[in-house]
C-alpha positions in Angstrom: -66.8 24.4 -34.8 -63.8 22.9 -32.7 -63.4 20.3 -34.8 -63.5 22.2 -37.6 -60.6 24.2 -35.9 -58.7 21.2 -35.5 -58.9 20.0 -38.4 -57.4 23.4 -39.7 -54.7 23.5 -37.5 -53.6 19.7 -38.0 -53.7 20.4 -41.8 -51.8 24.0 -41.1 -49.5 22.1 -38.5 -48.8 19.4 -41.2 -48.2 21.8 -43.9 -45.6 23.2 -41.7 -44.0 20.1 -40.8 -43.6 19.1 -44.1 -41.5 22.8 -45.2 -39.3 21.8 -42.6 -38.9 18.5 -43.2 -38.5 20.0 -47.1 -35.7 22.3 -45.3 -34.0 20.4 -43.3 -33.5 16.8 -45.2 -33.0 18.5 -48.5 -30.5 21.5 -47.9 -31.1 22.9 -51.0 -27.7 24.3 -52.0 -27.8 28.3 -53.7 -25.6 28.8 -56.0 -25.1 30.5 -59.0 -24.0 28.3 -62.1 -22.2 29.1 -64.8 -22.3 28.5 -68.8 -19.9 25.4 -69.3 -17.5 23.8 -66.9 -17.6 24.7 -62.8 -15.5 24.5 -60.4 -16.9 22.0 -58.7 -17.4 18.2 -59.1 -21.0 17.6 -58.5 -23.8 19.7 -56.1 -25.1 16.1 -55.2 -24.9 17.0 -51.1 -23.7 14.1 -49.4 -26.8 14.4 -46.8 -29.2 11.7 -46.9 -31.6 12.1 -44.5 -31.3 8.1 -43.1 -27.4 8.6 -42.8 -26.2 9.4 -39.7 -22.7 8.8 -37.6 -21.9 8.0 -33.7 -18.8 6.9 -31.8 -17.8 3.8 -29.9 -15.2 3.9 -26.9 -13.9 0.9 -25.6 -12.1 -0.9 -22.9 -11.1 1.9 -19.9 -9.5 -0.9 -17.1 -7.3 -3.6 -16.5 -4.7 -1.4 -15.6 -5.8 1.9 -16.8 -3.5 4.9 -18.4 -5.1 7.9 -16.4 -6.2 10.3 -18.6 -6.5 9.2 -22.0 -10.5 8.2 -21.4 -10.6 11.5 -20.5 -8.6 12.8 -23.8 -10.7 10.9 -25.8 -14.0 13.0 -24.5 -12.0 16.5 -25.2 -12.2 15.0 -29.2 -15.2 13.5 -29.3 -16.7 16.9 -28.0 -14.7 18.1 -30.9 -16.2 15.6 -33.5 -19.5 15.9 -32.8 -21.1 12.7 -33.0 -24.9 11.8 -32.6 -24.0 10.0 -29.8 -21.5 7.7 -27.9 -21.8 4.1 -27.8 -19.7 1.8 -25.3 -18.3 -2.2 -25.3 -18.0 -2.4 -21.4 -14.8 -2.4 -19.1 -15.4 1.1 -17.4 -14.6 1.0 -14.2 -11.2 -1.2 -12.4 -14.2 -3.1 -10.5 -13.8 -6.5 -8.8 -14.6 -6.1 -5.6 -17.4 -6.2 -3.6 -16.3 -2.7 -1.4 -19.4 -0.5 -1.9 -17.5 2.1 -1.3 -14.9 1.7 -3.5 -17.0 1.0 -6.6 -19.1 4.2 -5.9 -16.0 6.7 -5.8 -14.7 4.6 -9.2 -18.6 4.5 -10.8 -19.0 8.2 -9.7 -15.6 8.7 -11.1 -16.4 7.4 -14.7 -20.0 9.6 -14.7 -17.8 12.4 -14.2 -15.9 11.9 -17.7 -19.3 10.8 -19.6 -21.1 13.8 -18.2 -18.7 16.0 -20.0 -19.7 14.8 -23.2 -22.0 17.0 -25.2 -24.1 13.8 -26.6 -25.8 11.0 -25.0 -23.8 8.2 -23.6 -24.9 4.7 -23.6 -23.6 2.2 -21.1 -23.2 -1.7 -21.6 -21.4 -3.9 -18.7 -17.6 -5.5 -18.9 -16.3 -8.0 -16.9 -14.5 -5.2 -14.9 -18.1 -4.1 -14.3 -20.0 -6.9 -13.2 -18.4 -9.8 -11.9 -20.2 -10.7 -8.4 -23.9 -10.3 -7.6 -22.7 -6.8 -5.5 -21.4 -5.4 -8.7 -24.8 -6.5 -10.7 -27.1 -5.0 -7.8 -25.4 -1.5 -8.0 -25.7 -1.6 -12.0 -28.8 -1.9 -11.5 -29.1 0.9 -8.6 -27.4 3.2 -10.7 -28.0 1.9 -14.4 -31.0 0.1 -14.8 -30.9 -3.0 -17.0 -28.2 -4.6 -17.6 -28.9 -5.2 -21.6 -31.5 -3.2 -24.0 -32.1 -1.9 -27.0 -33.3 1.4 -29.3 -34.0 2.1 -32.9 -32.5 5.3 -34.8 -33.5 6.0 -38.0 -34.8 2.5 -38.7 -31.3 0.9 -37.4 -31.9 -1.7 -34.6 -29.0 -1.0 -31.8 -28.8 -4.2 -29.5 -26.6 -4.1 -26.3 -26.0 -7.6 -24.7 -24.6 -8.4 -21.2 -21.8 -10.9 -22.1 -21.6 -11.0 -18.1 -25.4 -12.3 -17.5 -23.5 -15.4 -15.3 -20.8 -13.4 -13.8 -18.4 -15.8 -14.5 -15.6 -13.3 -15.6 -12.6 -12.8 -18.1 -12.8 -15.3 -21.4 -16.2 -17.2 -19.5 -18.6 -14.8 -21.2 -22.4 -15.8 -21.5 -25.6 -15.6 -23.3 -28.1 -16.9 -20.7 -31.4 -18.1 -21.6 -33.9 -15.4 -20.2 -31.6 -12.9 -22.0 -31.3 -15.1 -25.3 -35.1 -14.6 -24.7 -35.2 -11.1 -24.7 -33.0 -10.7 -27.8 -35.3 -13.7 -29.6 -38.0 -11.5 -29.3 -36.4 -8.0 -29.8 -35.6 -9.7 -33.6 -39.0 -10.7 -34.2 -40.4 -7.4 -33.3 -38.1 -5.9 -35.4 -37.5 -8.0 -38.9 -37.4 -5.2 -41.1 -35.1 -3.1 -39.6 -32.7 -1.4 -42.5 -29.5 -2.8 -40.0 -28.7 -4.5 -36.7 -25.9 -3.6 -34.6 -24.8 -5.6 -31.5 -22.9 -4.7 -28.9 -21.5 -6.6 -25.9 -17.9 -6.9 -24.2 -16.8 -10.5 -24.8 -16.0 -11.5 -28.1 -17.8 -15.2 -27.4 -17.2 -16.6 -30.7 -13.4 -16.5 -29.7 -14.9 -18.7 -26.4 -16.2 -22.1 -25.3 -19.9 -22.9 -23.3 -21.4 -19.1 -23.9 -24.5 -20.7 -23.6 -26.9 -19.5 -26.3 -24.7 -17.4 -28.4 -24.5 -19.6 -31.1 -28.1 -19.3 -31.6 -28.1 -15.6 -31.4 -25.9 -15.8 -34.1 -27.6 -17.9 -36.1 -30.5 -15.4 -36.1 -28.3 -12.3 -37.0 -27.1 -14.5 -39.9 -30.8 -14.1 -41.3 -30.6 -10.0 -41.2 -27.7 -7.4 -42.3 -25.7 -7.2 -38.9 -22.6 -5.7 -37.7 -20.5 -6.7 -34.3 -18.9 -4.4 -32.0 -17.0 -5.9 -28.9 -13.9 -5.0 -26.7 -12.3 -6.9 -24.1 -9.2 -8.4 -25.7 -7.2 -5.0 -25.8 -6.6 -6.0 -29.7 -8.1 -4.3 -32.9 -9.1 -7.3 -35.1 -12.0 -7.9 -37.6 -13.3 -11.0 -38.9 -16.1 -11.3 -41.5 -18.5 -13.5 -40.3 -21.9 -15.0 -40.3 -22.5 -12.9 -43.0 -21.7 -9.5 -41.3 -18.6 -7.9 -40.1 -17.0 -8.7 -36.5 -14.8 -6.1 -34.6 -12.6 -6.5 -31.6 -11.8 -2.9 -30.8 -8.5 -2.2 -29.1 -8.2 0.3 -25.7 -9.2 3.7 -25.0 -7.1 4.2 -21.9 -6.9 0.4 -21.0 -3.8 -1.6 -20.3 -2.3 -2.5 -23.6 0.9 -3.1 -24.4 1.0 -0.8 -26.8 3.3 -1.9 -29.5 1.4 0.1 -32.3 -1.5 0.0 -35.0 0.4 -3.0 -36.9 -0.2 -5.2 -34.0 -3.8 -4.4 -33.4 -2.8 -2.0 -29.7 -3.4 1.6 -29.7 -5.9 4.0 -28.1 -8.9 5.0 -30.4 -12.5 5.9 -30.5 -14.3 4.1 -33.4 -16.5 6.3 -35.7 -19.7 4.6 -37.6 -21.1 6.4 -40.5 -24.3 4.8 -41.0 -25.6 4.4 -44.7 -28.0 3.0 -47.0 -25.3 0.4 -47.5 -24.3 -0.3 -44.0 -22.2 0.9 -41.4 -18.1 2.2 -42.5 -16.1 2.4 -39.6 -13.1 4.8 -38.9 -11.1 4.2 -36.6 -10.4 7.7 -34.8 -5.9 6.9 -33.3 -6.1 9.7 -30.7 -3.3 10.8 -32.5 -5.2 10.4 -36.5 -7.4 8.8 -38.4 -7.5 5.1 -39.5 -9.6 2.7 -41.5 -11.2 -0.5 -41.2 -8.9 -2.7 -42.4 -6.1 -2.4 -39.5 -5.8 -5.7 -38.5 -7.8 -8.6 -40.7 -8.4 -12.0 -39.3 -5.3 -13.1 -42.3 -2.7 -10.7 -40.5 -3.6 -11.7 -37.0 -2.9 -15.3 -37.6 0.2 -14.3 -38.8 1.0 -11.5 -36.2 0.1 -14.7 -33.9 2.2 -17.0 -35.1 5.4 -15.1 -35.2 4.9 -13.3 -32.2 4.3 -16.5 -30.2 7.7 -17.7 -31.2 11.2 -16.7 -29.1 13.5 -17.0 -31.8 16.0 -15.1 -29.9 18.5 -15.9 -26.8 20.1 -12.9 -25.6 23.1 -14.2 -23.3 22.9 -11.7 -20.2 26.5 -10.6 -18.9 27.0 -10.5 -15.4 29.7 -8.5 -13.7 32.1 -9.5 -11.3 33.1 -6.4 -10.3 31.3 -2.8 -10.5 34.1 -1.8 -13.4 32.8 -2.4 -17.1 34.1 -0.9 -19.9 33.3 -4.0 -22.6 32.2 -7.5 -23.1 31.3 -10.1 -25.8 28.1 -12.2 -25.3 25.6 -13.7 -28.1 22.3 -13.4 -29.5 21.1 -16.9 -30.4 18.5 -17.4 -33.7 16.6 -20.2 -34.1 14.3 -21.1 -36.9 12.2 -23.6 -36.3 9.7 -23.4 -39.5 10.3 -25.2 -43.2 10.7 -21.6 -45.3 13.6 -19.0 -44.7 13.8 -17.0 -41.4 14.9 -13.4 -41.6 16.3 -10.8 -39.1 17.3 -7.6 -39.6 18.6 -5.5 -36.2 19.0 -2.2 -35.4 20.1 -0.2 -32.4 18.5 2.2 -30.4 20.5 4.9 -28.7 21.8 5.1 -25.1 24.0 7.8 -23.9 25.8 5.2 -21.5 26.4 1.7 -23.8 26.7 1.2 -27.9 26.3 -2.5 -29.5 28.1 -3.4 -31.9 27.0 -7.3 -33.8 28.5 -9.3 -36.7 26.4 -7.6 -39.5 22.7 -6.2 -39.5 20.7 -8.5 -41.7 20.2 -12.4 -41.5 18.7 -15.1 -44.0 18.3 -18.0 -41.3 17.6 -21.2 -43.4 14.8 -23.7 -42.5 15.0 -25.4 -39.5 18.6 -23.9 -38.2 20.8 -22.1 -35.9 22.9 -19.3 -36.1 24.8 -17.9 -33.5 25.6 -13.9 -33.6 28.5 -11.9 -31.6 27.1 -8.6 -29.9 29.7 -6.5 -27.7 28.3 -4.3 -25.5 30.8 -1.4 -24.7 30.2 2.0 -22.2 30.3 5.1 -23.8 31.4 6.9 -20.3 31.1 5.5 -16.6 28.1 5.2 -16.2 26.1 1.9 -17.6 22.7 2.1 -15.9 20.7 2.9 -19.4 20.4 0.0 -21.6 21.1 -0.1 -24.7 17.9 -1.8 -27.3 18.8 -3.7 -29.8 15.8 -4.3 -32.2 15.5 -7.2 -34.8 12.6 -7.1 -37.4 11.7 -10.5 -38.2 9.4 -12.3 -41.3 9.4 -15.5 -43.0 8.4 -16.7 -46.5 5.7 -18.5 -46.0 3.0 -19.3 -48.5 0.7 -16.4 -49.1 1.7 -13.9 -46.2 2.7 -10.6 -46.4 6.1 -10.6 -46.5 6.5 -6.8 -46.0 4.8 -7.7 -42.5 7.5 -7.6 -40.4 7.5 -8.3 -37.2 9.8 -6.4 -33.9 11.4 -8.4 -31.2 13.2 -5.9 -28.5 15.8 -6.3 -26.2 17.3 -4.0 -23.3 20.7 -5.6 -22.5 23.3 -3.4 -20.3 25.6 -5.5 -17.5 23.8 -7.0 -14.6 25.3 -6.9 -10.4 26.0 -11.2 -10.0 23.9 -10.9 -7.1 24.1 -13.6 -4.0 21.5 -15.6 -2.9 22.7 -15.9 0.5 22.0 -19.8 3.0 20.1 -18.8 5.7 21.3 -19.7 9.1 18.1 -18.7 11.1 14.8 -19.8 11.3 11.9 -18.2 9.2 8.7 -18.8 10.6 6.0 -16.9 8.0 3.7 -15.2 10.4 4.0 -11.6 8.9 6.0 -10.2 11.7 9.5 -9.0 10.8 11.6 -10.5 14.2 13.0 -13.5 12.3 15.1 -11.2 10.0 17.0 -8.5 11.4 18.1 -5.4 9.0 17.2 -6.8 5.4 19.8 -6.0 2.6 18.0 -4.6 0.2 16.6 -1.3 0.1 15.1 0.7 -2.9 13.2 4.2 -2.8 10.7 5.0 -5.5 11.4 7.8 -8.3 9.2 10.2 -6.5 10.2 9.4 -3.0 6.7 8.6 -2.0 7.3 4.8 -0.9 10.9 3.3 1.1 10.8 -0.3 0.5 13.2 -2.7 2.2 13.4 -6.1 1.8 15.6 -9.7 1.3 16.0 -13.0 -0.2 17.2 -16.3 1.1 17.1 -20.2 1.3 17.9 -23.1 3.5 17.4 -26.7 2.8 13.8 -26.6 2.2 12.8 -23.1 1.2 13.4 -20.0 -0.5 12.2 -17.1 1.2 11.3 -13.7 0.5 10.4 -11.1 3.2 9.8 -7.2 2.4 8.2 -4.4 4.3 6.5 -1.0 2.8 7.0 2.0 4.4 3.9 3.7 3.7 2.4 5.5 6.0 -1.3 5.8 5.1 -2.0 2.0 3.9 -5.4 1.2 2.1 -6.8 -2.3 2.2 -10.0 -3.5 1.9 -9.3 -6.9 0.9 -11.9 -7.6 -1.7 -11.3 -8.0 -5.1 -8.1 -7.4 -6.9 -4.9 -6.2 -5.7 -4.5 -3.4 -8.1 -7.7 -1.4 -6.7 -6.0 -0.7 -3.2 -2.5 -0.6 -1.7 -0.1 -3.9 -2.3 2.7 -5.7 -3.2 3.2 -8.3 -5.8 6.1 -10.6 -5.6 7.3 -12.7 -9.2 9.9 -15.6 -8.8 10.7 -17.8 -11.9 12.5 -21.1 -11.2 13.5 -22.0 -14.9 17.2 -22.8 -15.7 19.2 -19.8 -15.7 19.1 -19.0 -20.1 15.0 -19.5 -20.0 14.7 -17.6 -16.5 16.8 -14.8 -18.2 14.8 -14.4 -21.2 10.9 -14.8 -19.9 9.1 -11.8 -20.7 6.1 -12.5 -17.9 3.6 -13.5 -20.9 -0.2 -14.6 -20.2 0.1 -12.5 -16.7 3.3 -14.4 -15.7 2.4 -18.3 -16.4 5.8 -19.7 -15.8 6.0 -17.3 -12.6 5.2 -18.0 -9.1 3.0 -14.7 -9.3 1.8 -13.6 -5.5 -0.1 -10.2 -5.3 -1.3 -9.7 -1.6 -2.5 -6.6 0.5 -2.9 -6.6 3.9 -6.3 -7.3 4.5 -5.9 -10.0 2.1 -7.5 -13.4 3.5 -6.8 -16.3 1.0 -4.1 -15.8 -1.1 -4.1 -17.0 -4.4 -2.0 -16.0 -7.7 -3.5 -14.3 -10.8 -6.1 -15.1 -13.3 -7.4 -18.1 -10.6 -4.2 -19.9 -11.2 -3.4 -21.6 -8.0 -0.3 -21.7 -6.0 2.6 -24.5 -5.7 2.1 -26.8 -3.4 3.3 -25.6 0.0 3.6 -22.2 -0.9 3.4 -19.7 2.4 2.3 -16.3 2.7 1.6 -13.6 5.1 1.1 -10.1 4.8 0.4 -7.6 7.9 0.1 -4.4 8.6 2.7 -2.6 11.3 4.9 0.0 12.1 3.2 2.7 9.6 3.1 0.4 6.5 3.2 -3.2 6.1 4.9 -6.7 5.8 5.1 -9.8 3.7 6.8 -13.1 4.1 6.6 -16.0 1.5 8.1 -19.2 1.2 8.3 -21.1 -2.0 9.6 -25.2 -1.7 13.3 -25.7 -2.7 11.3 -29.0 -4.2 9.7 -27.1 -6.8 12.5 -25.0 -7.5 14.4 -28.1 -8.3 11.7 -29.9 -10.4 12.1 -26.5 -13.1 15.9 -27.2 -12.8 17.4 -29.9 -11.3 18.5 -31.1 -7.6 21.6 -28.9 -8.5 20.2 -25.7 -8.7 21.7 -22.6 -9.1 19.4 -19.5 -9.5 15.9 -17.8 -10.0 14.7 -14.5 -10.9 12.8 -12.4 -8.7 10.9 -9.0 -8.7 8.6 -7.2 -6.8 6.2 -4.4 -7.4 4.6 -2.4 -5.2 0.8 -0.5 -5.9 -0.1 2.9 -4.0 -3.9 3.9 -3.4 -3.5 7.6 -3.4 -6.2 9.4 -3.7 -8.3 8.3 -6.3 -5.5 6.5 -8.3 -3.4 3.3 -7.9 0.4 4.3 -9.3 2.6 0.9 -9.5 6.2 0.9 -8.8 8.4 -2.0 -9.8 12.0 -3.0 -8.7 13.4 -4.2 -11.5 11.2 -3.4 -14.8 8.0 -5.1 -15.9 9.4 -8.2 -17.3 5.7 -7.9 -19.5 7.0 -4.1 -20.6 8.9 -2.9 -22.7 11.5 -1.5 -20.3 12.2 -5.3 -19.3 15.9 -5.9 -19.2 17.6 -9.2 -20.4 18.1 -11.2 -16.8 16.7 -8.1 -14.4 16.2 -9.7 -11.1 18.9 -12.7 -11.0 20.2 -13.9 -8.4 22.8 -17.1 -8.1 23.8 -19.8 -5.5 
């Protein structure tokens, strides 16, 4: 008899199911029609029961914008999506401070958890980059790759940091090749596999196995989704579609949707015909096709050029009222090179050039007059001058044009003064008396004095922080915790002038330190000059740095003669839970950088 029952109820319980499945998948539309035309197109619903749409975020860190992760989860509450997927990069990370990566992991939950739809996490190299970093993801997290099917699509998320090896070094090892070998022969059916992972390893060298993970995707209908490079591009390839997805909060230079660097959230439809992406600008909508792999290499090729030398002016005196310098254009390629500027507004300087457009022919010079003149008194906000470049090369899009910006206003000559004492770096201030320089930040938080100086063997930079809660722990990078970061460029005055910092400051002697910092080194694992010295203490209610550079290299960028270098400092504040950066002269990387910012002369 209870079988019987069973039976009854399975096929009553079926019976059921299948009305609702009836109801749900088939939303039968009611609607009256009329004799002849309607006014509608079709009442084929656009609701397929396999079709379904989630949202990737990408890369939070490397110098993260506060609050525009969080923005993005106000309007993906407001989308509704399935769920959210994620490319890695969450947290700021590298360091091995417990502590630390707790409050910034506990900090990140607290944005996810606000999300009305799942979240699902996959590791950057701001996430995992020593084996402490690893062991908490896996306190916390759990495994470190995985995978899930939804409505017969195969979702694969890799750890491109399975070697911890960091930035541009990502990895495929072989127990995790492993995993994803057999993941793909459980699964060869599926209707669509989409990876994820952080790295983009096809841009990279020795990743290990990840050419033979992609040689099995290239059997099956895949799609790619990666962060990392702070850049929108896609590349078809290996027989599926490839996408480098820009920033959603991290740093990123921002210079707009043409170049690939704006915040978004990407948004997958899934259909019977494969994924479309929309990419979700925080402040609209966009398509697929930003960036192809076509317009990068173009985008790459102009923009790694410096066509332009902007001759700085330099006063003598603290009067201005005019001057005449010169932009210098140099095209270096076999087609025609050409420039068309424009000026921003300042309420303190106007410039005036020649004429507004250029045709530069192949392989030439040309030499332009700019005078800069004051509109009132005051000349302490630049004034921008713009040129839009392109070139008519074979098959590019010529309507593809491509901005170079400059902020030029007059510059203080300033001294570089022969140092009669002598500097021993040991961190402790008694070797210099009252330094000569002396700059407050725009919020009056932070008083920073410091000074400049050489004798016959080297230059020497000294500079104490008034701060009077200092946070150092040392590990990991500078920008997590309280610290100063000191940029000299020894190139001949023109170059000097003109660098604009690029690949984190390559032709810069680049010294970030703290206080509890034990070896110092410069960025990205570059290592110091030769001979280099620094020290950085804490006293007095804030701390202290001393560095000396050899006058030999200085000389071997310019000659036994020399006559100058550029310098800058920045300062990072720990307060609270966020790091706020304050720089002397502007980022020579931003775009408030101003045309020789930071000289000093013999």
């Amino acid at each position: 008899m209870k079988k019987i029952l069973l039976a009854l109820l399975m096929i009553v319980t079926m019976h059921s199911y299948a009305q609702i499945k009836d109801t749900i998948y088939k939303q039968e539309l009611n609607i009256e029609k009329p004799t002849g035309v309607a006014p509608w197109t079709s009442l084929k619903l656009n609701n397929h029961p396999a079709k379904f749409q989630f949202a990737v975020v990408t890369d939070r860190t490397g110098g993260h914008r506060p609050g525009v992760f969080m923005d993005a989860v106000n309007k993906l509450n407001l989308l509704q999506p399935e769920f959210v997927m994620s490319v890695g990069d969450l947290i700021e990370g590298y360091t091995t401070d417990i502590p630390e990566l707790n409050r910034q992991w506990d900090e990140f939950d607290s944005f996810v958890k606000q999300l009305d739809m799942p979240f699902f996490y996959l590791p950057g190299n701001h996430d995992i980059t020593n084996q402490v970093m690893e062991d908490l993801w896996k306190k916390r997290l759990g495994p470190t790759f995985y995978h899930f099917i939804y409505k017969d699509v195969l979702f694969l998320m890799l750890n491109s940091e399975d070697q911890r090896l960091g930035a541009g070094h990502g990895t495929i090892s072989e127990p995790q090749y492993k995993y994803i070998e057999q993941t793909l022969s459980k699964h060869p059916d599926v209707k669509w596999t989409l990876v994820f992972m952080h790295q983009p390893l096809w841009h990279q060298t020795d990743t290990r196995k990840w050419d033979k993970v992609e040689a099995l995707l290239a059997k099956r209908k895949h799609t790619v989704f990666v962060g990392h490079e702070h850049r929108y591009v896609k590349t078809d390839r290996n027989n599926g579609k490839y996408f480098v997805l820009a920033t959603t909060g991290g740093y990123s230079p921002m210079r707009g949707i043409e170049f690939g660097e704006f915040d978004h959230v990407a948004w997958v439809t899934m259909t019977e015909k494969g994924p479309i992406v929309a990419n979700l600008h925080l402040e609209g909508v966009l398509g697929e096709n930003i960036i192809t792999r076509t317009q990068q290499k173009y985008i790459d090729r102009v923009s790694a050029k410096s066509p332009f030398q902007v001759k700085p002016i330099f006063l003598k005196d603290k009067k201005f009222k005019s001057a005449t310098t010169e932009i210098k254009i140099t095209n270096d390629e076999n087609v025609p090179m050409h420039v068309e500027f424009h000026e921003r507004f300042s309420w303190d300087l106007i410039g005036i050039l020649d004429q507004s457009k250029w045709t530069i022919p192949p392989n030439s010079v040309k030499k332009v007059k700019l005078t800069v003149k004051s509109r009132k008194r005051s000349y302490e906000k630049p004034v921008k001058i713009i040129a839009d470049v392109s070139y008519d090369f074979e098959n590019a899009d010529n309507n593809l044009k491509i901005p170079y910006s400059y902020n030029i206003k007059p510059l203080t000559n300033r001294k570089l003064a022969a140092l009669k004492q002598k500097i021993k770096i040991d961190g402790k201030p008694d070797d210099w008396g009252k330094l000569s320089q002396s700059w407050t930040t725009d919020d009056k938080k932070l008083n920073i004095s410091f000074d400049v100086g050489y004798d016959d063997k080297m230059f020497y930079v000294a500079a104490f922080v008034d701060d009077k809660k200092v946070v150092s722990f040392g590990e990991g990078h500078t920008w997590t915790q309280d610290a100063i970061g000191i940029i000299i460029n020894t190139e001949p005055k023109q170059t000097s002038a003109m660098s604009l910092g690029r690949a984190w400051y390559k032709n810069e002697v680049f010294v970030p330190i703290t206080p509890a910092t034990e070896k110092v080194k410069s960025v990205i694992g570059r290592k110091l000059p030769e001979g280099v010295l620094v020290e950085c203490k804490s006293i007095n209610q804030g701390y202290f740095v001393e560095m000396a550079l050899p006058i030999k290299y200085i000389k071997e960028n310019q000659s036994e003669n020399w006559e100058s270098l550029r310098f800058n400092l920045y300062i990072d504040n720990l307060d609270d839970t966020d790091v706020t950066r304050y720089w002397w002269q502007p980022n020579w990387r931003g775009t408030k950088n101003i045309i020789g910012s930071g000289m000093f002369f013999k």
